[in-house]
N, CA, C, O and CB atoms as a CASP TS submission, in Angstrom:
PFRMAT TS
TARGET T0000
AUTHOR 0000-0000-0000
METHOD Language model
MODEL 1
PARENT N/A
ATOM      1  N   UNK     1     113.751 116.443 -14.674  1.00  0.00           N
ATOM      2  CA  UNK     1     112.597 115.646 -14.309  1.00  0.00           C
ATOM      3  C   UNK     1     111.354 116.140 -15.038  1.00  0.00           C
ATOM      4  O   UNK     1     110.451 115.345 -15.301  1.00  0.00           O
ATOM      5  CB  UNK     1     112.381 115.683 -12.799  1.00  0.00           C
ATOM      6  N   UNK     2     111.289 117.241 -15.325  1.00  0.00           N
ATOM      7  CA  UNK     2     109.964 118.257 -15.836  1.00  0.00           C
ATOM      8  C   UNK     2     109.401 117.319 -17.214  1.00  0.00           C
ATOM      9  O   UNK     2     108.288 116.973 -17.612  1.00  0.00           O
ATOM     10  CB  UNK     2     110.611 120.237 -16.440  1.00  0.00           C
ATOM     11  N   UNK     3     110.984 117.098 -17.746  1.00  0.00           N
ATOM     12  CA  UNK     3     111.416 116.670 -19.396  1.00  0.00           C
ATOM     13  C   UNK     3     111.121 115.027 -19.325  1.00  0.00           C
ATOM     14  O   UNK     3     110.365 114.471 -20.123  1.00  0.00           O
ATOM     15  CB  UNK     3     113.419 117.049 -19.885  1.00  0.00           C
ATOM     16  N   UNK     4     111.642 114.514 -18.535  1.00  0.00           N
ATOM     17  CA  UNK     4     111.396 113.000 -18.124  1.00  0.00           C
ATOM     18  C   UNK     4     110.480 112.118 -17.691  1.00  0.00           C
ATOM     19  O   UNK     4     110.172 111.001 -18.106  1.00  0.00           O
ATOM     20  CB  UNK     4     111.922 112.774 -17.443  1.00  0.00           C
ATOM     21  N   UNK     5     109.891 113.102 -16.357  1.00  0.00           N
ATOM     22  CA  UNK     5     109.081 111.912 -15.917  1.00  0.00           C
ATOM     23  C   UNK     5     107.192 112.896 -15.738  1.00  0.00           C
ATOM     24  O   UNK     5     106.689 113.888 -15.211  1.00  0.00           O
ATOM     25  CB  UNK     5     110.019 111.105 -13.988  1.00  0.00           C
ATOM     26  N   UNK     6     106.865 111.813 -16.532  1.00  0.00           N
ATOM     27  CA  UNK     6     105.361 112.342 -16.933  1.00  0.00           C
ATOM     28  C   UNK     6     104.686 112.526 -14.921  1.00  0.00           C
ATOM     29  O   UNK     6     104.844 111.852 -13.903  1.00  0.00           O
ATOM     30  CB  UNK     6     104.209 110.623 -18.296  1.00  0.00           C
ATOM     31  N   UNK     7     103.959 113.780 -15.259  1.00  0.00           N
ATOM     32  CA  UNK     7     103.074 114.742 -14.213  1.00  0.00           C
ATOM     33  C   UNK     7     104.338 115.633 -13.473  1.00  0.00           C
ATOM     34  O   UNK     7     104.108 116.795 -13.140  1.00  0.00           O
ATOM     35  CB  UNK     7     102.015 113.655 -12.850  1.00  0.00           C
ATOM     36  N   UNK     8     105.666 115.032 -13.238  1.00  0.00           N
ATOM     37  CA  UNK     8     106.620 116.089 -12.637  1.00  0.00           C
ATOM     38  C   UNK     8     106.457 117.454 -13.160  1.00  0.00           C
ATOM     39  O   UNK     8     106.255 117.540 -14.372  1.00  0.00           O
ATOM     40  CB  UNK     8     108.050 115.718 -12.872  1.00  0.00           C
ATOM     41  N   UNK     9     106.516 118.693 -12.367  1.00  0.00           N
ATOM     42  CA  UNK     9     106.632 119.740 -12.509  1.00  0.00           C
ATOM     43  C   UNK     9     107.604 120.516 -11.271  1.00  0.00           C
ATOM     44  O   UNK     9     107.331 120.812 -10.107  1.00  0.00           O
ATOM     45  CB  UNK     9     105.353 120.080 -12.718  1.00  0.00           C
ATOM     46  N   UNK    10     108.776 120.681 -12.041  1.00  0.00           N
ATOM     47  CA  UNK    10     109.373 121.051 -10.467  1.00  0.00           C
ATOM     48  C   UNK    10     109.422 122.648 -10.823  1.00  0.00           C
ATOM     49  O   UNK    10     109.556 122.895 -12.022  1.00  0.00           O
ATOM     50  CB  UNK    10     111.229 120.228  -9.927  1.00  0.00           C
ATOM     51  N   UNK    11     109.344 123.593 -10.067  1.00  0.00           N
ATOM     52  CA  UNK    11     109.592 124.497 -10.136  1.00  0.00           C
ATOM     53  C   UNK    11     110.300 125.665 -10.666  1.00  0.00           C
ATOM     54  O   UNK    11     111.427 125.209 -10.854  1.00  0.00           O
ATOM     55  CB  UNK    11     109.583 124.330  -9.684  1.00  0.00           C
ATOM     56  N   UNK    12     110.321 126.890 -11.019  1.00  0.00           N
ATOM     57  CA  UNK    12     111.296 127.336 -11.925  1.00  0.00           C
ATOM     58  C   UNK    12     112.601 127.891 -11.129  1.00  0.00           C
ATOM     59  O   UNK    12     113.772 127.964 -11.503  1.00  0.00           O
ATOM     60  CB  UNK    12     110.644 128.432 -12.845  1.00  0.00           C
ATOM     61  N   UNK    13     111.969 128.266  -9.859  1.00  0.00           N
ATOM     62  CA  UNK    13     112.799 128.786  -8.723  1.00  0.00           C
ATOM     63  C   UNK    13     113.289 127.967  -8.013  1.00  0.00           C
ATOM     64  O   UNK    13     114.146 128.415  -7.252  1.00  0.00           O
ATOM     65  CB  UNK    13     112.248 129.543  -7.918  1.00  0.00           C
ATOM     66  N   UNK    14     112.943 126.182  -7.909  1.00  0.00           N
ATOM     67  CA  UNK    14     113.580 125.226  -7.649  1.00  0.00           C
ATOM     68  C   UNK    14     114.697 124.991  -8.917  1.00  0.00           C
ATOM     69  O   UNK    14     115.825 125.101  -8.436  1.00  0.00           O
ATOM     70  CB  UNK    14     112.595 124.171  -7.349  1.00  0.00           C
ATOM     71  N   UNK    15     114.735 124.805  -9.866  1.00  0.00           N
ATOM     72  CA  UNK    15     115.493 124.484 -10.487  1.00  0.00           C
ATOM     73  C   UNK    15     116.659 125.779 -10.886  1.00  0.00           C
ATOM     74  O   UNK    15     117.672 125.436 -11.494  1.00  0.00           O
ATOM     75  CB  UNK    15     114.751 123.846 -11.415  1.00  0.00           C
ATOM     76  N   UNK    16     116.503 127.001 -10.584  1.00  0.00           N
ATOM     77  CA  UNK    16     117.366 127.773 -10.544  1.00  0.00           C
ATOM     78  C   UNK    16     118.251 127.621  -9.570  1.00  0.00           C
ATOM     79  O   UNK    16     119.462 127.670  -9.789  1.00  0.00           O
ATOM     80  CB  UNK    16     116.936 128.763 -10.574  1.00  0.00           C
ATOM     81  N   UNK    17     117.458 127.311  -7.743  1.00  0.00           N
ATOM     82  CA  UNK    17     118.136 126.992  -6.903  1.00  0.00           C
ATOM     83  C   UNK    17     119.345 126.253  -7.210  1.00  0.00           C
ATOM     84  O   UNK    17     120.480 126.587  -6.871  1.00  0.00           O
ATOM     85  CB  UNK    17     117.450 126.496  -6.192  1.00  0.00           C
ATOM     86  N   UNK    18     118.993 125.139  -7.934  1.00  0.00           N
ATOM     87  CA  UNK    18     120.049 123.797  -8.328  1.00  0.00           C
ATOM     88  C   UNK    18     121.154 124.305  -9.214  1.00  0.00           C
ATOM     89  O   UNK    18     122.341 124.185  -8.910  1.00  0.00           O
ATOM     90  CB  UNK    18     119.243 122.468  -9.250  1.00  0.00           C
ATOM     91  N   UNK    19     120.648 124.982 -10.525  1.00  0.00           N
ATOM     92  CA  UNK    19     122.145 125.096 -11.112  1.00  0.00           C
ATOM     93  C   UNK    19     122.791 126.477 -10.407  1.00  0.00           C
ATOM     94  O   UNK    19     123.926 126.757 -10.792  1.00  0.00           O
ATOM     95  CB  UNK    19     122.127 125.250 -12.990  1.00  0.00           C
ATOM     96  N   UNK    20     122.238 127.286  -9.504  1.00  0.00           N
ATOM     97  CA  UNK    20     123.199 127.967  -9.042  1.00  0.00           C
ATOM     98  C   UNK    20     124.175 127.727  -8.103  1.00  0.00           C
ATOM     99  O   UNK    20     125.127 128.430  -7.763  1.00  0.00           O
ATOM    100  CB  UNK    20     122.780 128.747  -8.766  1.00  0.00           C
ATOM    101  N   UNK    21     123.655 126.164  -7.564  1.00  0.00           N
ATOM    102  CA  UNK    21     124.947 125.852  -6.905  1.00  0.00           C
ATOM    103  C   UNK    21     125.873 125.310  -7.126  1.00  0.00           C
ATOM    104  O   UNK    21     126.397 124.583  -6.283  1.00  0.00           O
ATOM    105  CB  UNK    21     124.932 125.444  -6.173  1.00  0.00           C
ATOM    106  N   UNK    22     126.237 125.445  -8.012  1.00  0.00           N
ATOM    107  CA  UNK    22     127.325 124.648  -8.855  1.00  0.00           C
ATOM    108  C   UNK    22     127.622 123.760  -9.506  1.00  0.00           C
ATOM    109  O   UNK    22     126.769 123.584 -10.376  1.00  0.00           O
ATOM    110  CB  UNK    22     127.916 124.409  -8.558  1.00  0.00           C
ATOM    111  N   UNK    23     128.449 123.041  -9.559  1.00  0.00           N
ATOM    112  CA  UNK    23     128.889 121.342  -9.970  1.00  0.00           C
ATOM    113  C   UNK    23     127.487 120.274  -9.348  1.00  0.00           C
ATOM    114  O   UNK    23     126.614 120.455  -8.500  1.00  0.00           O
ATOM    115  CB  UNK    23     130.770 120.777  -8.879  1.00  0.00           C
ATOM    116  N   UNK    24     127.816 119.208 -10.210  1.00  0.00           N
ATOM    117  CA  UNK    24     126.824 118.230  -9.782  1.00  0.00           C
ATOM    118  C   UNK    24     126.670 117.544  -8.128  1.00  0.00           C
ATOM    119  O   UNK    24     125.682 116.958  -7.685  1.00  0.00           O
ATOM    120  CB  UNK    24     127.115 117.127 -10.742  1.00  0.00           C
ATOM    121  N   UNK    25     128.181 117.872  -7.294  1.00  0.00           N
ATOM    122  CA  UNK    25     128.144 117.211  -5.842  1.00  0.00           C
ATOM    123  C   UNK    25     127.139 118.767  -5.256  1.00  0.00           C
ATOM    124  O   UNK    25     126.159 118.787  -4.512  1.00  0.00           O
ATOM    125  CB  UNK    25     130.208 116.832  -4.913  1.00  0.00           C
ATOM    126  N   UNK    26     127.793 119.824  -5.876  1.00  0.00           N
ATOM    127  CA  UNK    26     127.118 120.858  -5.284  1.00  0.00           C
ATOM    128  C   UNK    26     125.453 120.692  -5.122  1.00  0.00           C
ATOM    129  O   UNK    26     124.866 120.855  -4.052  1.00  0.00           O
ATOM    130  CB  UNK    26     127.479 122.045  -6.105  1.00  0.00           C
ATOM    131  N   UNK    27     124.764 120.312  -6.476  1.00  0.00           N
ATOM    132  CA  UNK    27     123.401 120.482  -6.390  1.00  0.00           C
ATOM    133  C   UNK    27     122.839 119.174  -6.228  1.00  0.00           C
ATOM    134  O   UNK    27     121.626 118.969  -6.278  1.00  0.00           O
ATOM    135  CB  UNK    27     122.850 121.186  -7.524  1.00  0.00           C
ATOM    136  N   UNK    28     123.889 118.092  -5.992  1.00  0.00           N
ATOM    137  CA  UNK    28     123.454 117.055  -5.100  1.00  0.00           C
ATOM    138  C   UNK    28     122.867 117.306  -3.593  1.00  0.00           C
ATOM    139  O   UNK    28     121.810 116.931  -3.084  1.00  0.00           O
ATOM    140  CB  UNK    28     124.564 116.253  -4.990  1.00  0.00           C
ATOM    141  N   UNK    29     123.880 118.032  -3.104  1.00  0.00           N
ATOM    142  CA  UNK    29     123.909 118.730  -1.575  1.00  0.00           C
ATOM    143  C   UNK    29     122.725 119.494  -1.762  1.00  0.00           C
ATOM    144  O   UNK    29     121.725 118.973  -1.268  1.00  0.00           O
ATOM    145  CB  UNK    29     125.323 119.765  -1.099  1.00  0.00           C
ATOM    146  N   UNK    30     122.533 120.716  -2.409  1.00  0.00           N
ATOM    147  CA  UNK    30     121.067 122.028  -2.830  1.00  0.00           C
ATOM    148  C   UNK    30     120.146 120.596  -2.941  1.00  0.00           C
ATOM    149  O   UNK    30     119.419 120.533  -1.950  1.00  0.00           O
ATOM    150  CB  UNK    30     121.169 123.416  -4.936  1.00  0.00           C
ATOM    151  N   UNK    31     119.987 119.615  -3.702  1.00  0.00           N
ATOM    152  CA  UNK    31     118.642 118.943  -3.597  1.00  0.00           C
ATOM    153  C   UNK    31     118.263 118.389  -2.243  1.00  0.00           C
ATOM    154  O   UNK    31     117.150 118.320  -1.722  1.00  0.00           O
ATOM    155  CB  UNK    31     118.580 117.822  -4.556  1.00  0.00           C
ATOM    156  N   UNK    32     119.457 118.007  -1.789  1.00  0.00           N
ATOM    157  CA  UNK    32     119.162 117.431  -0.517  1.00  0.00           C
ATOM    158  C   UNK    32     118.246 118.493   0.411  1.00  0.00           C
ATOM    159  O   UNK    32     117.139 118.303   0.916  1.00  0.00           O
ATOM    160  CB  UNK    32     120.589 117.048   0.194  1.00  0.00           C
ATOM    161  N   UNK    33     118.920 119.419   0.443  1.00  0.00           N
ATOM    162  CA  UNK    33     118.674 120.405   1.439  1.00  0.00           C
ATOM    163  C   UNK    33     117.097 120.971   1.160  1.00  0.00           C
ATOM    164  O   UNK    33     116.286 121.128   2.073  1.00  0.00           O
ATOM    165  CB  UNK    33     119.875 121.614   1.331  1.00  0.00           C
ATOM    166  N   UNK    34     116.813 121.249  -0.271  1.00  0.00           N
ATOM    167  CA  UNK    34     115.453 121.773  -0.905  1.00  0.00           C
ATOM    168  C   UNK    34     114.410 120.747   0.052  1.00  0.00           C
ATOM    169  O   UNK    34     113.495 121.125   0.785  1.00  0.00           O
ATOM    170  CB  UNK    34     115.331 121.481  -2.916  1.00  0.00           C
ATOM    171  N   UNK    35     114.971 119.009  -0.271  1.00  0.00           N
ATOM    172  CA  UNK    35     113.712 117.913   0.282  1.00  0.00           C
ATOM    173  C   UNK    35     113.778 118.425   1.687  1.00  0.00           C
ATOM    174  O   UNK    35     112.701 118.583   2.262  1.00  0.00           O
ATOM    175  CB  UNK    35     114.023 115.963   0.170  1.00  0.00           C
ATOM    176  N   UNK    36     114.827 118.693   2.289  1.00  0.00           N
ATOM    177  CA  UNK    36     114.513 119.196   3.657  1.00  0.00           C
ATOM    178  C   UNK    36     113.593 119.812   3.934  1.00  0.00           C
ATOM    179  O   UNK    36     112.684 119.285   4.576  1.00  0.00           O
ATOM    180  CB  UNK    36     115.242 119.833   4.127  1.00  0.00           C
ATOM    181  N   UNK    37     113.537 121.079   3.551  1.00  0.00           N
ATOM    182  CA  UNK    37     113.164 122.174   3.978  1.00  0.00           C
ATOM    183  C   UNK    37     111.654 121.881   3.638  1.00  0.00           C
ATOM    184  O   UNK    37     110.816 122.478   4.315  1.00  0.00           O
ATOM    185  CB  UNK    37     113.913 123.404   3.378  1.00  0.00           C
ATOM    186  N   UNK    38     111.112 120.787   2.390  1.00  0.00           N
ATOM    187  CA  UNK    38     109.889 121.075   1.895  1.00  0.00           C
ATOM    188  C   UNK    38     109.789 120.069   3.388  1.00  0.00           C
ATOM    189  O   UNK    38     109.047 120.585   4.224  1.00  0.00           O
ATOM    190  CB  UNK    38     109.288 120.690   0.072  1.00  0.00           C
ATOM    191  N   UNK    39     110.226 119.145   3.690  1.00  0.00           N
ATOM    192  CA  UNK    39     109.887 118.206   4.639  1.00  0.00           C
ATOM    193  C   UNK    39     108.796 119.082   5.758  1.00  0.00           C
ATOM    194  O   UNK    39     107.596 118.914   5.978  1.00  0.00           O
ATOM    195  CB  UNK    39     111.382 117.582   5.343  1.00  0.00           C
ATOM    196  N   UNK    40     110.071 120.345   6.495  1.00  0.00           N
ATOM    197  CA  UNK    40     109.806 120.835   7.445  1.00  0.00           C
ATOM    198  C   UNK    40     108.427 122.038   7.407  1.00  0.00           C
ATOM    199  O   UNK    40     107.772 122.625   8.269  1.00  0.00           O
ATOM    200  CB  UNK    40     111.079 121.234   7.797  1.00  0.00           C
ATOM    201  N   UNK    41     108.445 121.985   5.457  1.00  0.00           N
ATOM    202  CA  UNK    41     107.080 122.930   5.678  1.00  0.00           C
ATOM    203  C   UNK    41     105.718 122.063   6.041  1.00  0.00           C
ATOM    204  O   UNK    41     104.750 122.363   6.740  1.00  0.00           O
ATOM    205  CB  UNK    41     106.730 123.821   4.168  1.00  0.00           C
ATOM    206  N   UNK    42     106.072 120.708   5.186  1.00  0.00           N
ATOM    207  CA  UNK    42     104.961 120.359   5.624  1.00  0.00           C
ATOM    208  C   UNK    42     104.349 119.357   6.931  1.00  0.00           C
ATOM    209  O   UNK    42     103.269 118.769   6.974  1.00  0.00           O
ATOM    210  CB  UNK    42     104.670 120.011   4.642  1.00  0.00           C
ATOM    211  N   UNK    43     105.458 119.397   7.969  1.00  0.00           N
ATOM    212  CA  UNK    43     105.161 118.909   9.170  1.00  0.00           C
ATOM    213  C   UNK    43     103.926 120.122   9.229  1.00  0.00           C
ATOM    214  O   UNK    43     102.752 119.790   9.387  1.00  0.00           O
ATOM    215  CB  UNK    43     106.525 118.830  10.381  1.00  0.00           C
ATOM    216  N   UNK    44     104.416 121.831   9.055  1.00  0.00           N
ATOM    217  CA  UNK    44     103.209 122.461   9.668  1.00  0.00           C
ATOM    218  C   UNK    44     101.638 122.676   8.972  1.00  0.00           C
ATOM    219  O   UNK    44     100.968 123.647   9.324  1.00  0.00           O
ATOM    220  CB  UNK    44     103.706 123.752   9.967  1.00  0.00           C
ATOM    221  N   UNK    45     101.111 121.695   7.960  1.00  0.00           N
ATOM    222  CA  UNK    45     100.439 121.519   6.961  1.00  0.00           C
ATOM    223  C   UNK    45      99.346 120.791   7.925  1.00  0.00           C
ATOM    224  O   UNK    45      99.817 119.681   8.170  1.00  0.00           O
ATOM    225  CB  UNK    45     101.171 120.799   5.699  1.00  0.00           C
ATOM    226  N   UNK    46      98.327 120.911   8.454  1.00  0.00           N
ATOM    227  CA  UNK    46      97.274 120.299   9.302  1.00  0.00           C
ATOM    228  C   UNK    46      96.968 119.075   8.672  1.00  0.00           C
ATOM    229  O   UNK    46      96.582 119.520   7.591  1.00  0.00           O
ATOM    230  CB  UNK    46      96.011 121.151   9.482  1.00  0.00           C
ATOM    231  N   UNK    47      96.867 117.885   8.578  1.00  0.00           N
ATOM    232  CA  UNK    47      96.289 117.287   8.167  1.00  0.00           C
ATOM    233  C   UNK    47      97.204 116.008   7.351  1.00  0.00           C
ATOM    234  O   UNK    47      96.859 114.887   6.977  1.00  0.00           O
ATOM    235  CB  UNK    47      95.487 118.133   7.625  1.00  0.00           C
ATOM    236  N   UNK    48      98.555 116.765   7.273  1.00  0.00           N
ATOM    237  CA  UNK    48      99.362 115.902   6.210  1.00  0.00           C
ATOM    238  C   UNK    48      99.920 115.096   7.834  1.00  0.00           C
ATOM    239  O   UNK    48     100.253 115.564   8.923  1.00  0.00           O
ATOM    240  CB  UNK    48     100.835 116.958   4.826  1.00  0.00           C
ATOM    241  N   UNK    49      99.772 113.367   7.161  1.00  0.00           N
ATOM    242  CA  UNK    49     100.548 112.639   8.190  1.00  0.00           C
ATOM    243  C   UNK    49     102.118 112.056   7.922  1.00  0.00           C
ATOM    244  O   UNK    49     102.857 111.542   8.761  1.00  0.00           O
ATOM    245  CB  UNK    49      99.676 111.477   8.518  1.00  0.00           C
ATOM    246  N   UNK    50     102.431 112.332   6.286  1.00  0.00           N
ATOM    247  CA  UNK    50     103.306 111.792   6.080  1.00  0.00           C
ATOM    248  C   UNK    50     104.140 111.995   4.968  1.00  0.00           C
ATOM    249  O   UNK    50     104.162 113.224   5.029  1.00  0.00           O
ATOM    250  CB  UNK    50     102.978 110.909   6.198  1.00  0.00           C
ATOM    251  N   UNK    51     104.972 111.675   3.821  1.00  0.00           N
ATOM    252  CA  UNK    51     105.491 111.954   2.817  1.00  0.00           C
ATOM    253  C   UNK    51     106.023 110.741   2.073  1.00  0.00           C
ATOM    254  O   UNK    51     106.450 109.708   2.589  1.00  0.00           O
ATOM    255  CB  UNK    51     106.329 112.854   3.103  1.00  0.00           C
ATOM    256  N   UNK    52     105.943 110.984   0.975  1.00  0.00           N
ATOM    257  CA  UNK    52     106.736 109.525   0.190  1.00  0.00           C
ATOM    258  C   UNK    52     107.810 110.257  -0.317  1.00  0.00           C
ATOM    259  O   UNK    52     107.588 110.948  -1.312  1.00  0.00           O
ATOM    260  CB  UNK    52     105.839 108.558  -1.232  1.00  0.00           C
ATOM    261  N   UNK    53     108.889 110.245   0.148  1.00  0.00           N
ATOM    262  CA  UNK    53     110.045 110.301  -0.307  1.00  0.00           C
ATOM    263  C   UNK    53     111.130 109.358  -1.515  1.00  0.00           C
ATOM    264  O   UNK    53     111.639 108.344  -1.036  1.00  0.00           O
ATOM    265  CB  UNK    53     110.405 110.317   0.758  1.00  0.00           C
ATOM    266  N   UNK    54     111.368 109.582  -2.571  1.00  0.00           N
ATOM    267  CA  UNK    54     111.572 109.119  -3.616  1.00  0.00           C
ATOM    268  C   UNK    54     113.029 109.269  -4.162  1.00  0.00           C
ATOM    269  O   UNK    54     113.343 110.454  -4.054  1.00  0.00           O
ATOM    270  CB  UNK    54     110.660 109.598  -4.327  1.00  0.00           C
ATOM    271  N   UNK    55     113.979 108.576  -4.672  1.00  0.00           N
ATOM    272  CA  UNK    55     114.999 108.492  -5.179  1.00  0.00           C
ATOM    273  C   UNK    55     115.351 107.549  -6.251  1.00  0.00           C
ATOM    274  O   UNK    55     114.960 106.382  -6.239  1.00  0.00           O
ATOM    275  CB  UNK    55     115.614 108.421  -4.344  1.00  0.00           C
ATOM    276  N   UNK    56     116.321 108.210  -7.474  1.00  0.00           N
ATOM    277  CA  UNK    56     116.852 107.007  -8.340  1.00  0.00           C
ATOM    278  C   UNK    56     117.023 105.937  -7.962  1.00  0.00           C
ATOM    279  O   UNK    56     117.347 106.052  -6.780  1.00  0.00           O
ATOM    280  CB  UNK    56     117.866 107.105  -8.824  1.00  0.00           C
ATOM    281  N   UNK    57     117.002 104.513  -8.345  1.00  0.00           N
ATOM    282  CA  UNK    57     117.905 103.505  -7.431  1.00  0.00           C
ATOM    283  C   UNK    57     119.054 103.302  -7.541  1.00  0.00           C
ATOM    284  O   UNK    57     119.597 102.263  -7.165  1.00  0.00           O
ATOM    285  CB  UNK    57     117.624 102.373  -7.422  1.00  0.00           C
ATOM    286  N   UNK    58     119.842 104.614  -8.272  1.00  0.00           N
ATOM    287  CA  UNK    58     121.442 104.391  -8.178  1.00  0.00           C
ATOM    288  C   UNK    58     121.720 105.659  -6.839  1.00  0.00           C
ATOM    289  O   UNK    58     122.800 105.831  -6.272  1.00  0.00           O
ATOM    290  CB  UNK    58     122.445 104.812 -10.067  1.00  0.00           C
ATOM    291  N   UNK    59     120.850 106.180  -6.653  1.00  0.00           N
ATOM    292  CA  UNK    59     120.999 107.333  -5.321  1.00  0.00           C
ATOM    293  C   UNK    59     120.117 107.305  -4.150  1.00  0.00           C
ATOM    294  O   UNK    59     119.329 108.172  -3.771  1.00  0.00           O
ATOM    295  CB  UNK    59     120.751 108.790  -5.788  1.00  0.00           C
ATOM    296  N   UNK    60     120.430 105.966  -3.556  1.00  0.00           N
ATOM    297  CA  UNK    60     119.047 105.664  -2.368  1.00  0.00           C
ATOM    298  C   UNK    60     119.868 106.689  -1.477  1.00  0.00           C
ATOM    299  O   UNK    60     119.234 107.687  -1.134  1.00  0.00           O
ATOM    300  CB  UNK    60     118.683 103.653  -1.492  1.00  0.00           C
ATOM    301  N   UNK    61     121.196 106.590  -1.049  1.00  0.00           N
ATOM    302  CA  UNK    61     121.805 106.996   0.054  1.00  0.00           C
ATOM    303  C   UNK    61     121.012 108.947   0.740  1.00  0.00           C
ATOM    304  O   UNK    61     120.884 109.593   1.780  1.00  0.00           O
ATOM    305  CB  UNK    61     123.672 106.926  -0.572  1.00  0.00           C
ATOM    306  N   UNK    62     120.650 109.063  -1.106  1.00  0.00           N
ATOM    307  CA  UNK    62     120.104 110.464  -0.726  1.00  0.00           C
ATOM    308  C   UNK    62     119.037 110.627  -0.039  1.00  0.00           C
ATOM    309  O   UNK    62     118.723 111.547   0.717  1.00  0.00           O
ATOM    310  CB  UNK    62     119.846 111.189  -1.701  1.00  0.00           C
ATOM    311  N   UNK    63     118.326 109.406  -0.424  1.00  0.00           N
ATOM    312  CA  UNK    63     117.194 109.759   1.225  1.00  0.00           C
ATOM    313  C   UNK    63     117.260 109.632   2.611  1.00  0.00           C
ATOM    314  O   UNK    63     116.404 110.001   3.415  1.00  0.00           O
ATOM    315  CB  UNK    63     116.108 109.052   1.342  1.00  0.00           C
ATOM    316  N   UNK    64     118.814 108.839   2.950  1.00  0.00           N
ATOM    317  CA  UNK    64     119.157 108.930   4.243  1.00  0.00           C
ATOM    318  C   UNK    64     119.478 110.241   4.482  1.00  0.00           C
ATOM    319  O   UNK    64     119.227 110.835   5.530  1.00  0.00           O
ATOM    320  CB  UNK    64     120.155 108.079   4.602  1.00  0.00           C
ATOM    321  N   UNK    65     120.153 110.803   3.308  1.00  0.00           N
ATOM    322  CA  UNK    65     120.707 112.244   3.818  1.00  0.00           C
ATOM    323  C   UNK    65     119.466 113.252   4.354  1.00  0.00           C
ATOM    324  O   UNK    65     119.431 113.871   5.417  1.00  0.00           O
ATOM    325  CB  UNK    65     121.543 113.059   2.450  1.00  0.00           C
ATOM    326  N   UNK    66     118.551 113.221   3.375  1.00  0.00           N
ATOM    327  CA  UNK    66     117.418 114.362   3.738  1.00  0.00           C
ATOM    328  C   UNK    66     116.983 113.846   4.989  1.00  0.00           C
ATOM    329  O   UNK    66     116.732 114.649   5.888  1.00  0.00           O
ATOM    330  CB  UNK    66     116.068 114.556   2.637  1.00  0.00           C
ATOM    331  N   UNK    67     116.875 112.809   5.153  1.00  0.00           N
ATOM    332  CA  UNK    67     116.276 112.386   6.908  1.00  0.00           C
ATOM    333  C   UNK    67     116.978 113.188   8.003  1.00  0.00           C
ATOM    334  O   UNK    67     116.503 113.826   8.943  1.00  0.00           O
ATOM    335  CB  UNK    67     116.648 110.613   7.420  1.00  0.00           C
ATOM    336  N   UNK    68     118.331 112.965   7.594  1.00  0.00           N
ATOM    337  CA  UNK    68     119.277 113.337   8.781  1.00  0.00           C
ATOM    338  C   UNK    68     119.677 114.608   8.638  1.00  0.00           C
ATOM    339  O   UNK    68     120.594 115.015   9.351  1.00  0.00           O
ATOM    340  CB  UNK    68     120.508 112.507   8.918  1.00  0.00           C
ATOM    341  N   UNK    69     118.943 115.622   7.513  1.00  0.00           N
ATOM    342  CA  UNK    69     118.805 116.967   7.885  1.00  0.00           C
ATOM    343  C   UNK    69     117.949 117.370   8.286  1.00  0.00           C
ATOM    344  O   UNK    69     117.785 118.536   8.644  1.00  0.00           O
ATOM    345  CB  UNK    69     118.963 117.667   7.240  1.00  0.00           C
ATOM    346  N   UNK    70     116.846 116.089   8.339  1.00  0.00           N
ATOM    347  CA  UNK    70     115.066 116.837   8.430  1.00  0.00           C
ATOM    348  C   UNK    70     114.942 116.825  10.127  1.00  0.00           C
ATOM    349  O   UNK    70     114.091 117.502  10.704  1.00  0.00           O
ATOM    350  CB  UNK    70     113.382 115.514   7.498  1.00  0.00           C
ATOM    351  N   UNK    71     115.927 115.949  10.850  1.00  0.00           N
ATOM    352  CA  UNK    71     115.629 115.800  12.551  1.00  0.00           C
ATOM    353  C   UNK    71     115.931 117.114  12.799  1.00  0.00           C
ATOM    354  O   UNK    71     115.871 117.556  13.946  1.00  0.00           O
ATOM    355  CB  UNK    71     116.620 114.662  13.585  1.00  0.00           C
TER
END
């Protein structure tokens, strides 16, 4: 994404996260889980009411997934 899509900057320690988990279902699953977790930091962020959550349109299903790790 860094390479692709103009203003993205993802992280260096995010993107290590990803290829250390393996195969592509693997760091399908690690991305999922990463949107989680940023989800849950920023419920505690004062002020933030909400998030735009974003996906390819050949991978919508992945934003059901992060939902249903974020409850």
């Amino acid at each position: 994404m860094n390479d692709n899509l103009f203003g993205v900057s993802v992280p260096e320690s995010v993107l290590d996260r990803m290829q250390k988990a393996g195969d592509k279902v693997a760091q399908k699953r690690e991305g999922i889980r990463i949107c989680a977790e940023l989800l849950e930091q920023y419920r505690e962020i004062v002020g933030v009411a909400g998030v735009h959550i974003m996906a390819l349109a050949s991978n919508m299903k992945a934003i059901a997934a992060v939902l249903a790790q974020h409850r």
